[in-house]
matplotlib code that plots the C-alpha trace (Angstrom):
import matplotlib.pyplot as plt

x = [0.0, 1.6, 2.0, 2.7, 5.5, 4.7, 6.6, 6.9, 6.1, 7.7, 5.5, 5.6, 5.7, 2.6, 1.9, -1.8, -2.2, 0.3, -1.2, -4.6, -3.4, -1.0, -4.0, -6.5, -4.3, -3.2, -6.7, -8.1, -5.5, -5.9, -9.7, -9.2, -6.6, -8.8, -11.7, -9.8, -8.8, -12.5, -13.9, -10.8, -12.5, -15.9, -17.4, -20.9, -20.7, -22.4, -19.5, -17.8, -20.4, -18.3, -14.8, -15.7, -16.6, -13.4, -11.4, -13.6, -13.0, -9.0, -9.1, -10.3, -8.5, -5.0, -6.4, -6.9, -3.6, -1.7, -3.0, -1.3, 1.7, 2.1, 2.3, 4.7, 7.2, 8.9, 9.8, 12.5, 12.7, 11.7, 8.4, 7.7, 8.3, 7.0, 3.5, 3.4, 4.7, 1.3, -1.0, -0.8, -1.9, -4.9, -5.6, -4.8, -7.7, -10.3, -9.6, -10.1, -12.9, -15.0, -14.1, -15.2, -18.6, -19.3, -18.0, -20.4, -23.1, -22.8, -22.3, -25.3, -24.4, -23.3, -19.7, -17.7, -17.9, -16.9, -14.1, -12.9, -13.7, -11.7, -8.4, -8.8, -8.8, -6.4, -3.3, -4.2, -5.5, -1.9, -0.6, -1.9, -1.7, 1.4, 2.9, 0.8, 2.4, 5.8, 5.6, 4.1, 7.6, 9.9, 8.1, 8.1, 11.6, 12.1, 10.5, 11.8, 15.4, 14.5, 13.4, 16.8, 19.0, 16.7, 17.2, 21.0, 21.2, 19.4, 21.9, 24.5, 23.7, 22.7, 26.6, 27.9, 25.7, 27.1, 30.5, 30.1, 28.5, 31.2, 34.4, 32.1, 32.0, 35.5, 36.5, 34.6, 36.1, 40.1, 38.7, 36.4, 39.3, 41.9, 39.3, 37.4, 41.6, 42.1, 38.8, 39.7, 43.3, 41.5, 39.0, 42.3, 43.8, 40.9, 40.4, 36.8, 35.6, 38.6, 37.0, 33.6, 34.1, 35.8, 32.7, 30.6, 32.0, 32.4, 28.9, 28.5, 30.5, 28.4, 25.3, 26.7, 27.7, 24.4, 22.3, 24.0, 24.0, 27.5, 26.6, 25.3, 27.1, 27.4, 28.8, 32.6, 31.1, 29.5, 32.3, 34.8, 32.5, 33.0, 36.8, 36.6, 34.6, 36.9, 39.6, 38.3, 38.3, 41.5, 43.4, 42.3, 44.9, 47.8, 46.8, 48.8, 51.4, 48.2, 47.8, 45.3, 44.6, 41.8, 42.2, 38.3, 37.5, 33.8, 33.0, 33.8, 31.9, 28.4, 30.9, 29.3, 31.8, 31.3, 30.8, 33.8, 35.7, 38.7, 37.9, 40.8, 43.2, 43.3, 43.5, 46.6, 48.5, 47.8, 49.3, 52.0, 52.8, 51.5, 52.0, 55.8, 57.0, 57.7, 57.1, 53.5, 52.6, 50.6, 47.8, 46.1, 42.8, 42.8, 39.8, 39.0, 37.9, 40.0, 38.0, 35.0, 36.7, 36.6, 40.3, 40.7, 44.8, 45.2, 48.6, 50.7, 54.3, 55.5, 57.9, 57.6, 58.5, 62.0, 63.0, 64.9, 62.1, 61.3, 57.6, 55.7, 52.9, 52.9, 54.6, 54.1, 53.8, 54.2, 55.2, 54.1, 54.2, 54.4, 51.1, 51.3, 49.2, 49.3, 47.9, 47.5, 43.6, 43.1, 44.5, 43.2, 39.8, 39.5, 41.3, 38.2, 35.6, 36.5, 36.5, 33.4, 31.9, 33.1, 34.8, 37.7, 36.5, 38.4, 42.2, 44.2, 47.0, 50.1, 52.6, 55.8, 56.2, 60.1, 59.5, 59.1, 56.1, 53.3, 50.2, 47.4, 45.6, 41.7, 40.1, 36.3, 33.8, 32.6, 28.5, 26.3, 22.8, 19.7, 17.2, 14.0, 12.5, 8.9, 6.2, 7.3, 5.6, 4.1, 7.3, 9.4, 11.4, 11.6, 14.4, 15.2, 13.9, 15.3, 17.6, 19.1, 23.1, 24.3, 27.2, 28.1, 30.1, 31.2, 31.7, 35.0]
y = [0.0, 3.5, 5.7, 9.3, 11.3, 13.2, 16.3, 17.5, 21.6, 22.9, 23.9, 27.8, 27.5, 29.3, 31.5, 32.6, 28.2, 27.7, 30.4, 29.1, 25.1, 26.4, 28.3, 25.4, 22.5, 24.9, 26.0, 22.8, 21.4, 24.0, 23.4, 19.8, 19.9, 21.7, 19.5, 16.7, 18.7, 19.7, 16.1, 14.5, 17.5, 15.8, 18.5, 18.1, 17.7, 21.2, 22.9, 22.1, 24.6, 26.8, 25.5, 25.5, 29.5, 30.2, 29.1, 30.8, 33.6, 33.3, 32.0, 35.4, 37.3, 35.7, 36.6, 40.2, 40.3, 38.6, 41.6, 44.1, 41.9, 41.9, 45.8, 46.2, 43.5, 45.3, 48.0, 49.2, 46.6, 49.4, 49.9, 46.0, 45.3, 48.6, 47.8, 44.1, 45.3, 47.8, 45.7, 41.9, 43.1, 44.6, 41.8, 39.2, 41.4, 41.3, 37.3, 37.1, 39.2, 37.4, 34.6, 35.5, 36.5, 33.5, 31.3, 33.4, 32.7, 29.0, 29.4, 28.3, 27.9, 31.3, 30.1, 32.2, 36.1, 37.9, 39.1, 35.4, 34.6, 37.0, 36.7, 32.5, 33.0, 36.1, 33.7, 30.9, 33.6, 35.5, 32.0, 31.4, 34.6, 35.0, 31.9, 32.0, 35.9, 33.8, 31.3, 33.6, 36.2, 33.0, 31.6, 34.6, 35.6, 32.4, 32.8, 36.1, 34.6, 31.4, 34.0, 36.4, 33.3, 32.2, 35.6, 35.2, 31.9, 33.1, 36.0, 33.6, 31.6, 34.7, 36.2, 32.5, 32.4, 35.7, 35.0, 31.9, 33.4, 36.2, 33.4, 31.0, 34.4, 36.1, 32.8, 33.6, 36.9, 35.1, 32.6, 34.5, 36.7, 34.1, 32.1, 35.5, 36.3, 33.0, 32.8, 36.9, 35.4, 32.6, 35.3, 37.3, 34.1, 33.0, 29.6, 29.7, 26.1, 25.8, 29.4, 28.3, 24.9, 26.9, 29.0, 25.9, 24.4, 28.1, 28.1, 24.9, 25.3, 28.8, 26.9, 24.6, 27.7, 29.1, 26.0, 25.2, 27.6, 29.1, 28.0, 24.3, 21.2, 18.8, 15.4, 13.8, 12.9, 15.8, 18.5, 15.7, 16.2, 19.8, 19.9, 18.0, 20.4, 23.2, 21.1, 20.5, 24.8, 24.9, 22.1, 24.0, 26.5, 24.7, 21.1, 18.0, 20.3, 19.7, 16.6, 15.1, 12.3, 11.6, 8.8, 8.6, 5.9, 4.6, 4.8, 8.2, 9.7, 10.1, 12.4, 15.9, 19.1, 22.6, 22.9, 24.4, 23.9, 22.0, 24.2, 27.4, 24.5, 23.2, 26.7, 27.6, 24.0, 25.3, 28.8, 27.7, 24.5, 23.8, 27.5, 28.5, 25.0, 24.5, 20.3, 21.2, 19.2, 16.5, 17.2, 14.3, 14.6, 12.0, 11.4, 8.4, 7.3, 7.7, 6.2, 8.7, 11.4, 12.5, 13.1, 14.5, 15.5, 18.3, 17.7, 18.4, 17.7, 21.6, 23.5, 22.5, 24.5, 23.4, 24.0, 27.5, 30.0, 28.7, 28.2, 31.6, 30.1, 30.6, 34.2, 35.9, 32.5, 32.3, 30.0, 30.3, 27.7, 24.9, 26.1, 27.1, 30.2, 31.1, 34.6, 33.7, 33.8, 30.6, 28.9, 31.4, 31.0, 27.5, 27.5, 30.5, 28.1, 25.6, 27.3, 29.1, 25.7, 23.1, 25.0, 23.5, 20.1, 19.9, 19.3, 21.9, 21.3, 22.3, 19.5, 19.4, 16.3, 14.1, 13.4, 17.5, 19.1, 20.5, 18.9, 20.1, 18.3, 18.8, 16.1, 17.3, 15.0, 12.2, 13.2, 11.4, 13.3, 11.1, 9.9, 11.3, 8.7, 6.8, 6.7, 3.7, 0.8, -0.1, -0.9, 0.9, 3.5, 6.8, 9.0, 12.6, 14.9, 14.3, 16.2, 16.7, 15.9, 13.5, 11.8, 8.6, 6.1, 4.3, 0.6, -1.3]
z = [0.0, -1.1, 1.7, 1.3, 2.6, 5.9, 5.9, 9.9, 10.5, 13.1, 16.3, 16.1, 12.0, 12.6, 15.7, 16.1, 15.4, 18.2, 20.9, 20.1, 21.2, 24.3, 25.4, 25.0, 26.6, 29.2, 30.7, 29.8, 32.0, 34.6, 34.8, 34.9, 38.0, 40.2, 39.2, 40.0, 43.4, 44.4, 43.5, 45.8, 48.5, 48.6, 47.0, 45.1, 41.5, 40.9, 42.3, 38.7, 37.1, 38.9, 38.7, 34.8, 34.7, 36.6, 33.6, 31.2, 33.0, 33.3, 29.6, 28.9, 30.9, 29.6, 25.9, 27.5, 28.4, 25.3, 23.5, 26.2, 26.2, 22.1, 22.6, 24.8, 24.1, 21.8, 23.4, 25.8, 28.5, 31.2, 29.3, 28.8, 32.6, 34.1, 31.9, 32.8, 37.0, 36.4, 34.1, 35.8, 39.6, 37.8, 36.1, 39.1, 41.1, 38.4, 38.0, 41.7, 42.1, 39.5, 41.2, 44.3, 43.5, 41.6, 44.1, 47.0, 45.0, 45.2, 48.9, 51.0, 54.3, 55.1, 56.5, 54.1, 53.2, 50.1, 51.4, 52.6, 49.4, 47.6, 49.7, 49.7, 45.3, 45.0, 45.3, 43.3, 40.4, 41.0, 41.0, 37.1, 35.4, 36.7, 35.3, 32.2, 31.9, 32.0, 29.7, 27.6, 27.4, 26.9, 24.3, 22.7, 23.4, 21.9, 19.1, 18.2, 18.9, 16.7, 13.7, 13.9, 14.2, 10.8, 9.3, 9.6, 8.2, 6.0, 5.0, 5.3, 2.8, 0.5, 1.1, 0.4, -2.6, -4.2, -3.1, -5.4, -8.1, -7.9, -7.9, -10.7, -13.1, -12.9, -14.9, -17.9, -19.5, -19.1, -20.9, -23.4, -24.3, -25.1, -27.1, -29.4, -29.7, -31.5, -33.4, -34.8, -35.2, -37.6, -39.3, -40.1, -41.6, -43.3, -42.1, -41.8, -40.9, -38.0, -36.5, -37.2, -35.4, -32.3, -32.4, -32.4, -29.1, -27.2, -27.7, -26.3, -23.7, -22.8, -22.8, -20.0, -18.2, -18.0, -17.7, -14.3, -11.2, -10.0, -6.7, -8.1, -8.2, -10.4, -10.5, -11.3, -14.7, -15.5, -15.1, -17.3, -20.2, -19.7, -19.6, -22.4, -24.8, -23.0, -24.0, -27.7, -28.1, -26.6, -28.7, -31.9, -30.5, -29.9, -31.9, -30.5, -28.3, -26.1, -24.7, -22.3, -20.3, -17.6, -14.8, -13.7, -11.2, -12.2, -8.7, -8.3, -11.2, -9.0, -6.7, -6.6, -6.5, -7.6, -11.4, -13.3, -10.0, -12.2, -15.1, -13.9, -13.0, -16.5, -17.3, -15.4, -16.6, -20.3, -19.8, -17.8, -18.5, -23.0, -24.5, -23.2, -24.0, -27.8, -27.4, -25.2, -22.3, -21.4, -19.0, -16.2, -14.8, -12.1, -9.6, -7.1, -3.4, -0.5, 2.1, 2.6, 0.9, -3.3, -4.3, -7.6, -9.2, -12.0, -13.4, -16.1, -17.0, -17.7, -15.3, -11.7, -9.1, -8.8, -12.8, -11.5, -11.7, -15.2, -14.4, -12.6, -12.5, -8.4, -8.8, -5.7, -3.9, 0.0, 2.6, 6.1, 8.4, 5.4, 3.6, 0.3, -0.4, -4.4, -5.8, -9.3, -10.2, -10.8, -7.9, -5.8, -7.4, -6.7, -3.3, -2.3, -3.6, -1.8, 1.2, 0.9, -0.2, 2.4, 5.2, 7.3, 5.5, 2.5, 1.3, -1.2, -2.0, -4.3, -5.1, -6.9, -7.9, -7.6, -11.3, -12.3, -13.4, -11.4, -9.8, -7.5, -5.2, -3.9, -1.3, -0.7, 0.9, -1.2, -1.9, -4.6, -5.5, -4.6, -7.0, -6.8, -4.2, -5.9, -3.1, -0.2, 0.1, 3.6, 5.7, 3.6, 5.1, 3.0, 2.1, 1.5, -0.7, -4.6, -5.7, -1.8, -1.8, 0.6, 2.5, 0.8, 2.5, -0.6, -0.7, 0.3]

ax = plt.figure().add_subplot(projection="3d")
ax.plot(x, y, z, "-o")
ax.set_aspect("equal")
plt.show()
């Protein structure tokens, strides 16, 4: 039998719905503690007539006093507490006057006078309002503290968001320059179908840009096929001095990362490491598991960092403490969306390898994006929503 997903709403989700419960299972409960109480007393069962109008009567009176309260709790703290010091008393003495005379009138035996009356109810009234005045502040203190804390998570995630998109763009015009300088270069020269075909793919590749979020991620496989068409615009530039190979473990191609993370990394190992050397470079896109983690290399087999100054790709490069902190864009790039994506919980690393060249390494957690989940049969236990990312433990 299908069973539809239950989707739980917080309690205070919506407010008036939530006063309107705490003040019916609070009064209820009230009224039905000191029936309990008077029945335990031997009194007659008319006397709950009256029990019953006392918590009308304090039901009202707290719905009085909520609309005092939702004045005033806003303010200065000497006007909330100076109006509640001034407004409860008042309303502790109409409660127990009420009180009073209804109880009197249920009195036939003369023992007890109004005045007994009214001093025997005074403290058990105080003794309500003044808690219901109570609970009423902290849920509402905490309610007001649950929606700020919202409101900055909220702006959190809306800085993080434009601090992505802002890293995600500033790749595009590097890249749109170097590519509309070699299709005018081709115009120029008159090789029409080689600067149509470049056109072709840097149209492609713009419609993969746009059709994905710069704060979306997309998986292992996903952002290959992109290097790849990158790859095919750039190789039209520099033909078989470029050279390419991609290590993809199967089971890490459902691995979710940033999109166009490895894009700038390419980037860099084709300025740096393909166009000053006359022979090229060969260029190795590696990605696997390590235990719960994604590790993915960018490497190519230009300059390292140890050929005498011959490659500036990390110009401006310093060393504090053992970590390498670069100031070229695209190193920088990546390294900042890294950070802003996954915090403290991710690995960035430059290496220089014994054999030369130049590799950088990037360990993020290992996440796969569910399926959309079909409605569970009966004893099935459901999942997330689709489309949510999740932590993977992969197998082995």
């Amino acid at each position: 039998m299908a069973v539809l997903p239950i989707t739980p709403a917080p309690f205070f989700a919506n407010k008036n719905q939530a006063f309107w419960r705490l003040q019916a299972i609070g009064w209820g409960g009230a009224m039905l503690l000191r029936a309990m109480s008077s029945i335990a007393g031997g009194q007659e069962w008319s006397f709950l007539v009256f029990v019953a109008i006392e918590a009308v009567t304090g039901f009202s009176i707290s719905l009085i006093l909520s609309v005092i309260y939702r004045q005033i709790i806003s303010r200065r703290p000497l006007v909330t507490w100076g109006v509640t010091a001034l407004v409860l008393p008042l309303a502790v003495m109409l409660y127990a006057f009420i009180d009073a005379w209804v109880f009197s009138l249920g009195q036939t035996d003369g023992n007890n006078n109004f005045a007994r009356l009214l001093i025997g109810v005074f403290y058990l009234n105080a003794t309500l309002l003044g808690a219901w005045s109570a609970l009423y502040y902290m849920i509402n203190f905490y309610v007001q503290i649950e929606e700020q804390n919202d409101q900055m998570i909220q702006l959190e995630n809306q800085a993080t968001s434009a601090q992505l998109a802002m890293l995600r763009y500033q790749l595009n015009p590097h890249f749109l320059f170097n590519t509309l300088n070699s299709i005018s270069t081709l115009v120029l020269l008159k090789q029409t179908e080689p600067a149509n075909a470049m056109l072709t793919r840097l149209s492609s590749f713009l419609r993969y840009t746009l059709a994905n979020e710069p704060a979306g991620r997309v998986t292992v496989a996903q952002e290959v096929e992109t290097l790849k068409l990158y790859l095919d615009i750039e190789r039209m530039r520099f033909e078989e001095r470029l050279r390419t190979r991609f290590e993809i473990d199967d089971a890490a191609k459902p691995g979710l990362l940033p999109s166009l993370l490895l894009q700038p990394l390419v980037e860099n190992a084709i300025k740096y490491a393909v166009s000053p050397q006359e022979a090229g470079a060969e260029i190795t896109v590696t990605a696997q598991l390590v235990g719960t983690a994604l590790r993915i290399t960018v490497s190519d087999t230009g300059p390292g960092l140890q050929s005498g100054g011959i490659d500036n790709r990390l110009a401006g490069v310093t060393f504090d403490g053992g970590e390498q902190v670069s100031t070229g864009v695209g190193l920088t790039n990546t390294r900042d969306r890294l950070a802003q994506a996954y915090g403290p919980a991710h690995r960035f690393e430059i290496v220089d390898p014994p054999e030369g060249g130049f590799s950088v390494l990037i360990e993020i957690p290992y996440e796969e994006r569910e399926a959309p989940a079909p409605f569970a049969s009966a004893g099935a236990g459901s999942g997330p929503s689709a489309g949510t990312p999740r932590l993977a433990v992969p197998a082995g």
